[in-house]
C-alpha positions in Angstrom: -299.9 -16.8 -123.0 -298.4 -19.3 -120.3 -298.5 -22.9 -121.0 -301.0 -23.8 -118.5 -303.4 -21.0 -120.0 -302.7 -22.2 -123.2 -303.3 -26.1 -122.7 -306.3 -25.1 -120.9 -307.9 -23.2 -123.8 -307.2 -26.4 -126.2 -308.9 -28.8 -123.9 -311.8 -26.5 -124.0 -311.8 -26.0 -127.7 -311.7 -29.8 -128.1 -308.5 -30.1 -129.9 -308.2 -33.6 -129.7 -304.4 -34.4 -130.5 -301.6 -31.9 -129.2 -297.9 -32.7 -129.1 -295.8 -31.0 -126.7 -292.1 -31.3 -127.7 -289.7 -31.0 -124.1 -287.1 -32.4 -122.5 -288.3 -31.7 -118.7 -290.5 -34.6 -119.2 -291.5 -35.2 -114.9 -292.1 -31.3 -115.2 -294.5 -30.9 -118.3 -296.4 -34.1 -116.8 -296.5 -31.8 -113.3 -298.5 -28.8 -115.8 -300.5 -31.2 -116.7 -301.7 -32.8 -114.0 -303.0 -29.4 -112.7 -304.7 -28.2 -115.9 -306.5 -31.7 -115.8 -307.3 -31.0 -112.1 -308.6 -27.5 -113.0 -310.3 -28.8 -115.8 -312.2 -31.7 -113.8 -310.4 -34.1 -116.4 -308.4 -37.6 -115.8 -304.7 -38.1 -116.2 -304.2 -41.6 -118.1 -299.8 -41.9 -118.5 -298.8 -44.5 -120.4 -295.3 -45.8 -121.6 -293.6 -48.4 -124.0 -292.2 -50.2 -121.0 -294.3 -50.1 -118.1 -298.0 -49.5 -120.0 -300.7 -47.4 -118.7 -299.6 -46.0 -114.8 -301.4 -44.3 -112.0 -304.5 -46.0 -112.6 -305.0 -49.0 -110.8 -307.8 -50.5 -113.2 -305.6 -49.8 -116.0 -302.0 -50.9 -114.4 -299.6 -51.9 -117.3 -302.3 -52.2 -119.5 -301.0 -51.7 -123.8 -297.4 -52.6 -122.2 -295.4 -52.6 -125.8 -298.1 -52.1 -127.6 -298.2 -48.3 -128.7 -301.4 -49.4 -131.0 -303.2 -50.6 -128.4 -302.8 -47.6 -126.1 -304.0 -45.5 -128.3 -307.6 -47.6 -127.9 -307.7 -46.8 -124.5 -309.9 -43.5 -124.8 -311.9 -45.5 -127.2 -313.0 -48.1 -124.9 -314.1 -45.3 -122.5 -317.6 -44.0 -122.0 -318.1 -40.9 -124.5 -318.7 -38.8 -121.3 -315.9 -39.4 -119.4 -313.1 -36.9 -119.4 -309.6 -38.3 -120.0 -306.1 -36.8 -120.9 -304.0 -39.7 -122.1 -300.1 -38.6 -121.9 -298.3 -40.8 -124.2 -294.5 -40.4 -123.4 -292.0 -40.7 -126.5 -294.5 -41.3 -129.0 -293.0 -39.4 -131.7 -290.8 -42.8 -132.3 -294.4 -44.5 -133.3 -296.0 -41.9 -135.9 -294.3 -43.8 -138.4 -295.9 -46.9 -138.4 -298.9 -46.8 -140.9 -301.6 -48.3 -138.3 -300.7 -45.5 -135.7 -300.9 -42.8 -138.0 -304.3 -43.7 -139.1 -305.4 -44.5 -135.4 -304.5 -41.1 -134.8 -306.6 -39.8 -137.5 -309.6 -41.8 -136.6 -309.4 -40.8 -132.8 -309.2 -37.1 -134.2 -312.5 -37.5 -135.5 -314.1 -39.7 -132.6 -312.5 -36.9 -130.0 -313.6 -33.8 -131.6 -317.1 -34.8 -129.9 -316.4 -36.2 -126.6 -314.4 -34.7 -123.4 -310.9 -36.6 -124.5 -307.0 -35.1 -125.4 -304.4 -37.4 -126.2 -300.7 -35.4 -125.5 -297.9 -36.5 -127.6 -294.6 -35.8 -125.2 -291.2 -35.9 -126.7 -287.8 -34.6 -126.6 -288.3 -32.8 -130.3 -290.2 -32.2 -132.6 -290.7 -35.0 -134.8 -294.1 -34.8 -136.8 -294.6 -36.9 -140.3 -296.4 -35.2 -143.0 -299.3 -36.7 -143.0 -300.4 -35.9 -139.3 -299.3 -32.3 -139.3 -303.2 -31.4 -140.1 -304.5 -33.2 -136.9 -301.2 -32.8 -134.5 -301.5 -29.2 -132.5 -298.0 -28.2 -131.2 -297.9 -27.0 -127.8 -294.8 -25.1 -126.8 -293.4 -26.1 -123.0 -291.2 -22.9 -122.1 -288.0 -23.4 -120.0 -288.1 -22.1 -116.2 -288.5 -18.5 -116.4 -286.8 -16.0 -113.6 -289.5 -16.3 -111.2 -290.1 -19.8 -111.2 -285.8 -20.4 -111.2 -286.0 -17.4 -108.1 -288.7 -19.7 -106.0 -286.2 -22.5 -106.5 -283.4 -20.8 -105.6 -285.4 -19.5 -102.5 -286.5 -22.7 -101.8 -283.1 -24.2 -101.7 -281.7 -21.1 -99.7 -284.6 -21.5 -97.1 -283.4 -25.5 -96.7 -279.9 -24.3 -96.0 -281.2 -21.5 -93.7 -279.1 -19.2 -95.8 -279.4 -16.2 -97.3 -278.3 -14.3 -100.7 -277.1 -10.7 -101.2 -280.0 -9.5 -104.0 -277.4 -8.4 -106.6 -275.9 -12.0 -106.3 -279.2 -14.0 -106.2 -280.2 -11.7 -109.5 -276.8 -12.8 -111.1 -277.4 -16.8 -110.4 -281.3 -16.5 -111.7 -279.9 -14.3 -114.9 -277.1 -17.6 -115.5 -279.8 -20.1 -114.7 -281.5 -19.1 -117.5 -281.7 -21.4 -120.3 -281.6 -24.1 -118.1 -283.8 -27.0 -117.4 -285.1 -27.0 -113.8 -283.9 -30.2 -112.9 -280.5 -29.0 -114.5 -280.9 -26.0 -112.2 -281.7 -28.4 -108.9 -278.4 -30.6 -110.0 -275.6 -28.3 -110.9 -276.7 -25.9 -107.4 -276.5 -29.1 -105.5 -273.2 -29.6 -106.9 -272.1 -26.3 -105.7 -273.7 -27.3 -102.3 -271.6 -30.3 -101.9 -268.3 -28.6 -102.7 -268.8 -26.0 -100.6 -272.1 -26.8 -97.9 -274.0 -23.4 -99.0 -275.2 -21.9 -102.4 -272.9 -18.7 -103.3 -271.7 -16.2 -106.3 -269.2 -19.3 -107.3 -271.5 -21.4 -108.1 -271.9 -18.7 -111.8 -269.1 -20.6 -113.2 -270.9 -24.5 -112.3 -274.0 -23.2 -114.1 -272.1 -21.8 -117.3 -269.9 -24.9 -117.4 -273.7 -27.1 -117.3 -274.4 -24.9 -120.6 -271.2 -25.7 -122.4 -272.4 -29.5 -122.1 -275.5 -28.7 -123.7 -273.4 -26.8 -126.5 -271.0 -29.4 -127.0 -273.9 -31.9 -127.5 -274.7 -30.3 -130.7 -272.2 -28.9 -134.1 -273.7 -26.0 -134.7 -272.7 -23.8 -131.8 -269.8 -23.3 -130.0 -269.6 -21.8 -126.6 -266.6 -19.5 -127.0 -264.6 -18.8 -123.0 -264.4 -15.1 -122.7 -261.8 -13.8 -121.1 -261.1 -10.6 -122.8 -262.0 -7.2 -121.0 -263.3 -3.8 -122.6 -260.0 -2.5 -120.9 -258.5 -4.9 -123.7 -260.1 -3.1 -126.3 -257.2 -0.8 -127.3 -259.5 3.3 -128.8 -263.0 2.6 -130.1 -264.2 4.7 -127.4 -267.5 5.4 -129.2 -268.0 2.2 -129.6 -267.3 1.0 -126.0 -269.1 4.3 -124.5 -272.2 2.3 -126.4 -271.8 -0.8 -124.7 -270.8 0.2 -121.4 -274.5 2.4 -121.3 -276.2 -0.9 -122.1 -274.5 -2.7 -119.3 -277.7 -3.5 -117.1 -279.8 -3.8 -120.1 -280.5 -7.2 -119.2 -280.7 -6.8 -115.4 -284.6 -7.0 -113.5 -284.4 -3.6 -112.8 -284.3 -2.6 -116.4 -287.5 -5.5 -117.0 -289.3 -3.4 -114.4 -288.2 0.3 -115.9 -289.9 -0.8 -119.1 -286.3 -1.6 -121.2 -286.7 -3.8 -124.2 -283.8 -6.6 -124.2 -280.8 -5.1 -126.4 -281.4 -6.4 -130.1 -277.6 -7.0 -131.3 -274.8 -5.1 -133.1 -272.9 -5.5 -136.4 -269.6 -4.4 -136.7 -267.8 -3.5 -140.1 -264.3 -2.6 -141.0 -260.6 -3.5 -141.4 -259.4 -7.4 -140.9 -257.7 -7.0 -138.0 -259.4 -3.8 -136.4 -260.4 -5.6 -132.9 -264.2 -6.7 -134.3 -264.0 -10.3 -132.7 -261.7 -9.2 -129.7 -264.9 -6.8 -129.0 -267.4 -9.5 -129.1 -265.7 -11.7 -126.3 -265.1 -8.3 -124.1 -268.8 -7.9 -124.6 -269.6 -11.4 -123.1 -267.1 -11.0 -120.6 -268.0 -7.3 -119.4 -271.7 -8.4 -118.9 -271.3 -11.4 -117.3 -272.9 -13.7 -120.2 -272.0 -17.1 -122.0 -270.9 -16.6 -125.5 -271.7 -18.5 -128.6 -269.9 -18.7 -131.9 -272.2 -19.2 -135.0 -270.0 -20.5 -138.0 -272.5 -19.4 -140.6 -270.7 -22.4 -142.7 -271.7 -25.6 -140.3 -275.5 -24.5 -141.1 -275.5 -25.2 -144.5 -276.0 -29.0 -145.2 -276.2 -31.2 -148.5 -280.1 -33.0 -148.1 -282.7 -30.7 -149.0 -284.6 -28.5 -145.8 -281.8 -29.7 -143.8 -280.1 -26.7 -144.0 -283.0 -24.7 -142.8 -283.5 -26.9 -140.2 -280.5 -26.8 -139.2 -280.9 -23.0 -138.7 -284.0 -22.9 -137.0 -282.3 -25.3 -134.2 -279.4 -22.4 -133.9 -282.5 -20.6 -132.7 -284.0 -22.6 -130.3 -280.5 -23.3 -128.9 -279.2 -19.7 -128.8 -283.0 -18.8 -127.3 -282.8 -21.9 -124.9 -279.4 -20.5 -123.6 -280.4 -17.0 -123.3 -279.2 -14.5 -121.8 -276.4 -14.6 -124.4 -273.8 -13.1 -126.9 -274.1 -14.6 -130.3 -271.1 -13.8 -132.2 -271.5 -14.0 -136.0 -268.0 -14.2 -137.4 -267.7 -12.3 -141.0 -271.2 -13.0 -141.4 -270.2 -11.1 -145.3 -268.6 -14.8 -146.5 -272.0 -16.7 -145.5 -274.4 -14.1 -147.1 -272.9 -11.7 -149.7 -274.3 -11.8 -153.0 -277.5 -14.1 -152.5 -278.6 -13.3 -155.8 -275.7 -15.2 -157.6 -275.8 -18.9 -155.7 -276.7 -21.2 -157.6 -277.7 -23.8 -154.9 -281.4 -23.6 -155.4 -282.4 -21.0 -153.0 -281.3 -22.3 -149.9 -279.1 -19.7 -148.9 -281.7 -17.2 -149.3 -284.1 -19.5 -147.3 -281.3 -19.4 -144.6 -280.7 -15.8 -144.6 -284.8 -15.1 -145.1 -285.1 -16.9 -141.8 -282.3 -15.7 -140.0 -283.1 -12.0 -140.8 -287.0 -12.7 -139.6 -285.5 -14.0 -136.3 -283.7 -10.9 -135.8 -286.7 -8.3 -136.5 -289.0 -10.5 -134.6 -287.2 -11.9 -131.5 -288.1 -11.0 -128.5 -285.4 -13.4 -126.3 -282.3 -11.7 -124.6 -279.8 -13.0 -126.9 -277.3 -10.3 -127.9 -276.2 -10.8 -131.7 -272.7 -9.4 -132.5 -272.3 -9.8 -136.3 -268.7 -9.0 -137.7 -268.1 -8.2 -141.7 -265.0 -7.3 -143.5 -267.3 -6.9 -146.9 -269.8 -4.4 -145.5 -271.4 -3.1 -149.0 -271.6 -6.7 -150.2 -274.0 -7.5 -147.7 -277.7 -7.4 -148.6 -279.4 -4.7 -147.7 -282.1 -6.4 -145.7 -279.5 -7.1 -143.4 -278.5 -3.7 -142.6 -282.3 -2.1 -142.4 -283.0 -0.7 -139.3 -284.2 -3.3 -136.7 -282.1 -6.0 -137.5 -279.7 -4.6 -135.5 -279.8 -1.8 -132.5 -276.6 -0.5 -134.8 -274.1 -0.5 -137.2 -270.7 0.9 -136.0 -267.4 1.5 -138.9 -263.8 -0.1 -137.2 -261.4 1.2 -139.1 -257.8 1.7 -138.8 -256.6 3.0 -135.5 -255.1 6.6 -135.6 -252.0 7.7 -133.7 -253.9 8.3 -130.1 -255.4 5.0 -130.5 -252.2 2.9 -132.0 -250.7 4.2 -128.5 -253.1 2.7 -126.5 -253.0 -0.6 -128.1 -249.0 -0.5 -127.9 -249.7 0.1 -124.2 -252.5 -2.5 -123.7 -250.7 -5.2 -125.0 -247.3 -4.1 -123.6 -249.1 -4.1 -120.2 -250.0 -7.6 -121.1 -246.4 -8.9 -121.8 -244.2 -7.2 -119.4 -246.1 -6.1 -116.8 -243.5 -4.6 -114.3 -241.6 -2.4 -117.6 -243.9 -1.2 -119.9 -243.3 2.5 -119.2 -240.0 2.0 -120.2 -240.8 1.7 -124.0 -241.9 4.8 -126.0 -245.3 4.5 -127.1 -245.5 7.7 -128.5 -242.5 6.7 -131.0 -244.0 3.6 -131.6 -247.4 4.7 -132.4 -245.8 7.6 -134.6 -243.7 5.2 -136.8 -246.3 2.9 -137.2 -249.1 4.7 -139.7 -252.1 2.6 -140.7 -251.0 -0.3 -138.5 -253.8 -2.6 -137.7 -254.0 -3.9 -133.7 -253.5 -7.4 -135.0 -250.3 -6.0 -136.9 -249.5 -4.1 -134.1 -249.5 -7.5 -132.0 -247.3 -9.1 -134.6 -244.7 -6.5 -134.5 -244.5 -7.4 -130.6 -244.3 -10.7 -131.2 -241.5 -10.6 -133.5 -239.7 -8.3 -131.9 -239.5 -11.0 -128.9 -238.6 -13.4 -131.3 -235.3 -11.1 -132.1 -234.2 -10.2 -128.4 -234.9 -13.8 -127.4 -233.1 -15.2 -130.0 -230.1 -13.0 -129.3 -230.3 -14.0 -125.4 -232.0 -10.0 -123.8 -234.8 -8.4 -123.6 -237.0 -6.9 -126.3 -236.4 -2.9 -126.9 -238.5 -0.1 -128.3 -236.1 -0.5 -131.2 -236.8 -3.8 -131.8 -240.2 -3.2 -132.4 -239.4 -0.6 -134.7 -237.3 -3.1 -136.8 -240.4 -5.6 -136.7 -242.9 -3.1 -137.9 -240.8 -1.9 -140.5 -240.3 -5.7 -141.9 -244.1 -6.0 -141.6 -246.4 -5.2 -144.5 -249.5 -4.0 -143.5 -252.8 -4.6 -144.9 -253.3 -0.8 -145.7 -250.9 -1.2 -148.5 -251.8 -4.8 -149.7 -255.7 -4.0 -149.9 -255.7 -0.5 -150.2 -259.0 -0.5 -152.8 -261.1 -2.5 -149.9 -259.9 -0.3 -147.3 -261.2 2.9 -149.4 -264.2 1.7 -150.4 -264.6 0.5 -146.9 -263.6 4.0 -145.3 -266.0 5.9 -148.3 -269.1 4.0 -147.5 -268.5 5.3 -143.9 -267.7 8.8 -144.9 -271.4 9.1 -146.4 -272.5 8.8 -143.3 -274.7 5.3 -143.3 -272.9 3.7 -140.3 -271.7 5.0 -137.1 -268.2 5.6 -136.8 -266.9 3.8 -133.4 -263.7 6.0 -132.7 -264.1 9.9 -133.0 -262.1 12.1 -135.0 -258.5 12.5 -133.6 -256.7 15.4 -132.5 -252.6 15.5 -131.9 -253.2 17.1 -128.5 -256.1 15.1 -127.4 -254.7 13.0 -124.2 -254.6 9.0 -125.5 
């Protein structure tokens, strides 16, 4: 239900106290205004500074005196219909007289035409008003109302948008507050005198501040590509089908939002390198959740602290929200001895995931797959489960290319991958990497350039993780073998072109 149908429907059910927690303050007070108007009611606003406003009668009236504005409503005929809008109020439920003026006016109001709206920039509610306080939720802009500003903008500038573009800016608006939205395009208008595809990169850089405000969330730059991503064509073949998932035409073809993926396997295997080619190949911010930074030391603080990874991650949306060996944070819950909270944590991080409706992508990564609880892995968590394990021959040659193609650009056919992927059995890609990069160390060292054969030399000085935890690796490779996750490379064949 939309706010203003919501509000409207308390009024009439004579809910007498409702709290709206926001931070577009000028824009829920807009909402308002024409629910009140539609509802033949009076807007009273009043704040600590300047008092009651708008009302001439009333001008400045209960100026630093939150007590006093609250008496307001009180001192008005029963019949007359008022909405009093208290700004920042939450910083007053404290005080022991407020609190029981509420109370009282929640009795006197249930019977007379009269709301009071709490605003604030969170939610802040003491225990002893929760009963009488109703919580109205003030949604950000969503993609029609961030399209009619856009429009409106563009029709100021006499200018107009290619649609694919204008979809684009409204997708990265998104998560945005509108007057965030009004500042960061003007921005972009300034620089350049027009509103264009550019101005993708202002708006994502106006969500990192909002990240770096808080130390839950990082937002993680994504540069990799899928072309990056050396085999795991299974896995990529997924991901590039669900490239528009998030588009409008999908909305209108009747597509629900992709729920998220966990990926299991080898340290090493490409799990995390996958998650930022994700981000990057679908144009979306990405956020890294270390599990660790939700878990605090006062008691519901922890849980708190996970529900506001929510909101955020939900505020921001679309987004990627990449779970880094979520195995660590959650694997044997039955064993802590830290008086349920972890399970509390996981309880309402798993709940999230069934439930949510919001575009926000969740990319989970474990090294510990059969540790996790099974909760996590039921279906509907996530959209699926995919097995990284160790790259065969075909794929160790693309990675050797990949990265090779990285480093020396202009010479990379002149090394021979097919050697190199043949002397190098159960190499990881991050292995692989490091016998590049120590094979550059040699030849530099020595004063010429890096050689097929001085890769060779690396790798064979390298021991790999195959040998040093073979047990995990064939438990790991057994639980896929039984078929309960999807494997993301397919079976390899000698002749099969790499």
């Amino acid at each position: 239900m939309e706010f203003a149908q919501e509000l409207t429907l308390l009024l009439r059910a004579c809910y007498p106290l409702i709290y709206i927690p926001s931070l577009e303050e000028e824009r829920v007070e807009a909402a308002i205004s024409q629910v009140a108007q539609a509802t033949g009611r009076t807007v009273y606003l009043w704040d600590y500074v300047e008092g009651y406003q708008g009302n001439p009668n009333d001008s400045g009236f209960a100026r630093r005196n939150p007590l006093q504005a609250l008496e307001l409503g009180e001192k008005m005929p029963k019949n007359a219909a008022g909405l009093f809008v208290l700004r920042d109020f939450h910083r007053f439920l404290e005080d022991i007289a407020v609190a029981r003026k509420l109370r009282n006016l929640a009795r006197l109001f249930k019977a007379q035409p009269k709301n009071i709206i709490l605003l604030a920039p969170h939610l802040s509610i003491p225990g002893d008003l929760r009963e009488v306080l109703t919580v109205l939720e003030f949604h950000l802009p969503r993609p029609p109302e961030i399209r009619a500003e856009i429009l409106a903008l563009l029709g100021d500038l006499g200018q107009d948008l290619p649609q694919p573009v204008l979809d684009n800016l409204v997708q990265s608006c998104q998560g945005l507050s509108l007057e965030r939205i009004r500042r960061v395009l003007t921005r972009g208008i300034a620089a350049r005198g027009e509103i264009s595809e550019a101005d993708v990169e202002l708006v994502l850089e106006e969500k990192r501040q909002t990240i770096r405000q808080t130390q839950i969330l990082d937002f993680y730059p994504a540069r990799e590509n899928m072309a990056d991503i050396g085999g795991l064509s299974l896995l990529k073949e997924w991901l590039y089908r669900r490239g528009e998932a998030f588009s409008e035409p999908a909305r209108q073809y009747g597509l629900p939002y992709p729920r998220g993926l966990l990926l299991a396997g080898i340290q090493g295997t490409g799990k995390s390198l996958t998650a930022k080619a994700v981000a990057h190949h679908w144009h979306l911010p990405l956020l890294r959740l270390d599990v660790g930074r939700l878990f605090a030391g006062l008691v519901g603080e922890s849980e708190a602290r996970t529900r506001q990874m929510i909101d955020l991650a939900e505020a921001l949306a679309p987004c990627v929200l990449w779970i880094d060996e979520i195995d660590k944070a959650f694997a044997g819950l039955d064993g802590r001895g830290d008086s349920g909270t972890t399970s509390r944590v996981f309880g309402t991080f798993i709940t999230w995931l069934t439930e949510k409706t919001s575009p926000v992508f969740v990319v989970a990564t474990a090294n510990n797959l059969p540790a996790l609880p099974p909760e996590l892995l039921r279906k509907g968590r996530f959209d699926e489960v995919f097995f990284v394990g160790l790259p065969n021959q075909g794929e160790r040659r693309e990675i050797f290319k990949v990265h090779l193609r990285q480093l020396r650009p202009h010479r990379w056919q002149q090394y021979d991958l097919d050697r190199l992927a043949y002397e190098t059995p159960e190499f990881s890609g991050a292995e692989i990497e490091q016998s590049l990069v120590e094979a550059m160390h040699i030849a530099f060292s020595q004063g010429r350039e890096f050689t097929t054969e001085d890769i060779l030399s690396a790798a064979s000085q390298l021991i790999p993780l195959s040998r040093t935890a073979q047990e995990q690796i064939r438990l790991l490779q057994e639980w896929a073998e039984m078929g309960k996750i999807r494997n993301a490379s397919p079976p390899w064949r000698p002749n099969s072109p790499s």
